[in-house]
N, C-alpha and C positions, 0 to 999 in steps of 0.2 A: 516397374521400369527395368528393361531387360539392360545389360553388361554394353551395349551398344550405345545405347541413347544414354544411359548415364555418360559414358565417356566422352559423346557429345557434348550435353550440359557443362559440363567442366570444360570442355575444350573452348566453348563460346565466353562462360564466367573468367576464365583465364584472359581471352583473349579482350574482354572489355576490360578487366582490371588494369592489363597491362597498356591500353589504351588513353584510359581516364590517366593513369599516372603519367605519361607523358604527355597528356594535353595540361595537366598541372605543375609542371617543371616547364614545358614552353615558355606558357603566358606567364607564370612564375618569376621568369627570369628577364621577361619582356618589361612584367613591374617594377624588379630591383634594379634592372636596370636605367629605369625613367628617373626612378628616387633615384641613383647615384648621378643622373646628369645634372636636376633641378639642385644637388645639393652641393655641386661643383660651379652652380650657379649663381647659389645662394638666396634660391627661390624654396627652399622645402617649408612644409607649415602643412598643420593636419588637414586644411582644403586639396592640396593638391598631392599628398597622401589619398585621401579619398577619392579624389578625381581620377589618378590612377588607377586606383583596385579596380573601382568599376567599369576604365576603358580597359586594364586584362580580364575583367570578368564578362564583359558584354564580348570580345575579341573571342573567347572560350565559346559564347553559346554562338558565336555567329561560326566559327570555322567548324563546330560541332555540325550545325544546320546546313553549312556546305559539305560535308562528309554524309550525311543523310540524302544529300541531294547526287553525291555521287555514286552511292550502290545501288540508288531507286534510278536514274536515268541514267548515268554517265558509264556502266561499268564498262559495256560494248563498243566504246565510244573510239575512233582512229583519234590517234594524239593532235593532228590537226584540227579535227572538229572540236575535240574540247580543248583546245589554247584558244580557240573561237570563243566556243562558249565563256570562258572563264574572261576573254577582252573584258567583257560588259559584265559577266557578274560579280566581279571582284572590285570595280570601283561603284557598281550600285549598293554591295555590302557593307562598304566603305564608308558612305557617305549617310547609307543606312544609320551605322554604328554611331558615326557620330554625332549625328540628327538625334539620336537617343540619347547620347551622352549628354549636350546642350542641352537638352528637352530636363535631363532630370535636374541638370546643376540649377535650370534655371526654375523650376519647381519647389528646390529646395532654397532656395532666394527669397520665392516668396512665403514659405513659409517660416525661415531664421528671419528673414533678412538682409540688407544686403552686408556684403564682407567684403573689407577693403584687401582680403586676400587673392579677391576674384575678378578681376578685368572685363569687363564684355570682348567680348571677339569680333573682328571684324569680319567681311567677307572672307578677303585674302589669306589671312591666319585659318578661317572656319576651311579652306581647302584646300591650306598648306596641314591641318591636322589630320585632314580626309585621305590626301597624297600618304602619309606616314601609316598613315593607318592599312592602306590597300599595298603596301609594299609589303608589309605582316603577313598579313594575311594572302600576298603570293608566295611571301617563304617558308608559310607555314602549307600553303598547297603545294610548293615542290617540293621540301620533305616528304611529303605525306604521299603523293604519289610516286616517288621514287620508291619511298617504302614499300608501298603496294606491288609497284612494276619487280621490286626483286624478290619480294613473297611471292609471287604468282610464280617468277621464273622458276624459286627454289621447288615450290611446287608441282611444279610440269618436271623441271627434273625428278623430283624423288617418286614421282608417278611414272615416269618413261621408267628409271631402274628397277623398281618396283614391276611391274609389266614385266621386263627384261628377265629380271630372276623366276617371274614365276611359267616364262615362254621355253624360257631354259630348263625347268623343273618339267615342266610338259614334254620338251623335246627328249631329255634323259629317259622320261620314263617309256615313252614310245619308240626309243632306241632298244631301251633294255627287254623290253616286252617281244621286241621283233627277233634278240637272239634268242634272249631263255626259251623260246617257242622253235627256234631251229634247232637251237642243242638238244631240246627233249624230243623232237622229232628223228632227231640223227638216230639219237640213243635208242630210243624202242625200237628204230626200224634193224637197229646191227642186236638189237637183244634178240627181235621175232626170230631172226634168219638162225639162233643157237638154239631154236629152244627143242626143236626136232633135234640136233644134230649133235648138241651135249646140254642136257638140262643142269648137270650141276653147275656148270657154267654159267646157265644164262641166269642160275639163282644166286650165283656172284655178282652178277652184272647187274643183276635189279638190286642186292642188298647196296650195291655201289653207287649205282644212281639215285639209289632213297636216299644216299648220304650225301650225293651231289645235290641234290632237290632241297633238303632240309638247308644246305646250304645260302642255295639261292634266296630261300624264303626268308633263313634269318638277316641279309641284306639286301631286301627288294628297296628298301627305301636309302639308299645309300649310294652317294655319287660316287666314291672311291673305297676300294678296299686294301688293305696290306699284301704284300706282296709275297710274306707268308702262307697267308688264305688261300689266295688266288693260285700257287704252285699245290698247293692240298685238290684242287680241286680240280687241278690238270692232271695231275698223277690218278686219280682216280678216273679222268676222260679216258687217260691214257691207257691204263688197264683195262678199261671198258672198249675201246678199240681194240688192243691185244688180242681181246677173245676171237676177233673177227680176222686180225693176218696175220695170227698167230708168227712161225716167223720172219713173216715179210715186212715186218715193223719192229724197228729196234730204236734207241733214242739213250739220250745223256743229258744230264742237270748239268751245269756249270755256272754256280751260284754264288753269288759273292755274300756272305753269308752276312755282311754290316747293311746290306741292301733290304733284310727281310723285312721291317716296317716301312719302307718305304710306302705308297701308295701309287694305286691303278684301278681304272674303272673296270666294275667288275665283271668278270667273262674275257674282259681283252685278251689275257694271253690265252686262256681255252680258245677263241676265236681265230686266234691266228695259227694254232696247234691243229684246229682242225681244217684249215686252212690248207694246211701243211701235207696233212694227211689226205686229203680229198684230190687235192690240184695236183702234186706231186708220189707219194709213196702207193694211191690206188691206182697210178697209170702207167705203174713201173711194173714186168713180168715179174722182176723178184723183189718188190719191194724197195725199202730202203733204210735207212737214218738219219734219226730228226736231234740235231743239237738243239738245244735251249740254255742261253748264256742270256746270263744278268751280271752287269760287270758298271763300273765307275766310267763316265767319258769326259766329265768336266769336274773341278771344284764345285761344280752349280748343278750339273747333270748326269745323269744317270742312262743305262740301255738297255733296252730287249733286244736280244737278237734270236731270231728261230728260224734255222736252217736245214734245206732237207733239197734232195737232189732233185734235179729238172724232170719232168713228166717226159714216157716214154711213145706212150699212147696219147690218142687223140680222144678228149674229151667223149663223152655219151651223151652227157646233154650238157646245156649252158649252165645249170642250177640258176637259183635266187640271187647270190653271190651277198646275202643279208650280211656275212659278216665280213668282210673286206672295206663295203660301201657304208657301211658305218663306223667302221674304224676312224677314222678321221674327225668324222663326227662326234664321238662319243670323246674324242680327245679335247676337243676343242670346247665341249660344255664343261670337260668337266677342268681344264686347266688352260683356256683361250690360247695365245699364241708362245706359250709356254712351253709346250708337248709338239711332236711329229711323227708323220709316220711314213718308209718310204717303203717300198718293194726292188729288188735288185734281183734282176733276171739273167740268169747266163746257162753256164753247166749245174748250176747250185741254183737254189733260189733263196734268198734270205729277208726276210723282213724285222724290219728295222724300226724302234719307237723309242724316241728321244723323250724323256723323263724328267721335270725339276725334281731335285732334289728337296727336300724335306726336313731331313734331320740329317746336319751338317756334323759334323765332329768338329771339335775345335781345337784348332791350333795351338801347340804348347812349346 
């Protein structure tokens, strides 16, 4: 039996135990409380002790046999059909019950004899007991299916989030797939263009991007990384871009250094660096400079900002634009309506990512 269906078994054993125990505290309590009326009556005596046990032990097997009848027919059923259904089957089980219950008192009559503890019954009484009986046995069916109606909801809930997380874990990773596959595309293509033109170079570049690659690999499975990580792996982008406009590309950290653990999904700020340098510093004749500030904006929030001057020239082609267009995305899986991201177009261009905080300092 495989780790599966075990789990099963226990899961179904569980779920009868916990069953049975509150069908034996119902009717349990249905008994003590008959004996507490008859003895406030001053009718108690071991006949109608026994007469009660076995109208809650017959009321047990009878609402048992309607709970049988409602996972074989009833489970599909609109609530109106089965308040239908249940008009007629709750006072035929009624009447059932205590058709049996007469049937045995009056069996054991004849074989004790009669007891002046025991009355015959009339009609009226025989279906004022029947009335009392099919009231039970609705309160014991609207428990029970109220039970059910919010087991089922809690169920479809934790299935929809369930789903939810694992849509989301899909989405992350086909985000992350589509840039690590641009960034190494950028990469080799600006290492080819060095390897004619300075090899010691491009043997920088490759020992750089083996350290950038090693990187990505040891968190492919990770929605966020620190903000530490993430600047190691920029500076080494950055380098690796260097080689290529040499010095048409210049740039500055401005790092709020209590910010380094902080978290961010990972590539985001590479993505917006190269961002930076694609849309803005290659279309410039002499280049430019790219600010990178990580700074405090709220008690609760944190920023990126990465800033580099307006393009001068008019695009070459549209590109992919892969990482822009999942920017947003990748913020919103991994920190929902938490995070933001805006873009700010002028003489400068600055893009901008609103961060929660994480590790708050505390106030002294």
């Amino acid at each position: 039996m495989n780790d599966a269906t075990q789990q099963k078994t226990d899961n179904n054993a569980s779920r009868l135990t916990r069953y049975l125990k509150i069908q034996l505290i119902f009717w349990g309590c249905y008994f003590l409380i008959n004996l507490l009326f008859v003895g406030v009556w001053g009718y108690y005596n071991h006949a109608s002790l026994m007469i009660f046990f076995l109208l809650s032990l017959l009321l047990g097997f009878a609402s048992h046999g309607l709970r049988k009848l409602y996972h074989r027919y009833a489970q599909n059923m609109s609530a109106l059909r089965l308040g239908l259904q249940l008009l007629w089957l709750l006072p035929v089980t009624a009447l059932s019950v205590q058709t049996l219950l007469h049937g045995l008192i009056y069996l054991s009559l004849q074989v004790v004899g009669p007891s002046d503890n025991i009355q015959p019954v009339s009609a009226g009484g025989f279906i004022g007991y029947s009335m009392n009986t099919g009231i039970m046995l609705l309160l014991w069916s609207i428990l029970y299916l109220f039970h059910r109606e919010f087991k089922q909801r809690r169920e479809t809930e934790i299935a929809h989030w369930r789903d939810q997380a694992k849509l989301r874990d899909m989405e992350l990773q086909f985000l992350r797939s589509q840039i690590n596959s641009h960034f190494l595309f950028n990469s080799l293509n600006n290492l080819r263009s060095l390897i004619l033109e300075d090899p010691h170079a491009a043997r920088k570049g490759l020992s750089d991007l083996a350290t950038l690659l090693r990187g990505l690999l040891q968190t492919d499975n990770k929605m966020t990384v620190s903000l530490r990580e993430e600047l190691d792996w920029v500076q080494g982008y950055l380098a690796l871009e260097s080689l290529q406009f040499e010095q048409r590309l210049s740039y500055e950290f401005q790092i709020d250094e209590t910010l380094l653990n902080e978290k961010i999904p990972p590539l985001l700020l590479q993505t917006l660096v190269e961002n930076a340098i694609k849309h803005g510093i290659a279309r410039r004749r002499s280049g430019g400079h790219i600010d990178i500030i990580a700074r405090r904006a709220s008690p609760l929030q944190w920023q990126l900002l990465i800033t580099n001057p307006a393009a001068e020239l008019p695009a070459e082609h549209s590109g992919n634009s892969v990482g822009l267009a999942n920017t947003r995305a990748r913020l919103a899986v991994a920190f929902g309506n938490r995070a933001s991201f805006d873009l700010s177009l002028g003489v400068s261009v600055t893009a901008r990512v609103d961060l929660p905080l994480d590790h708050i300092p505390s106030t002294k």
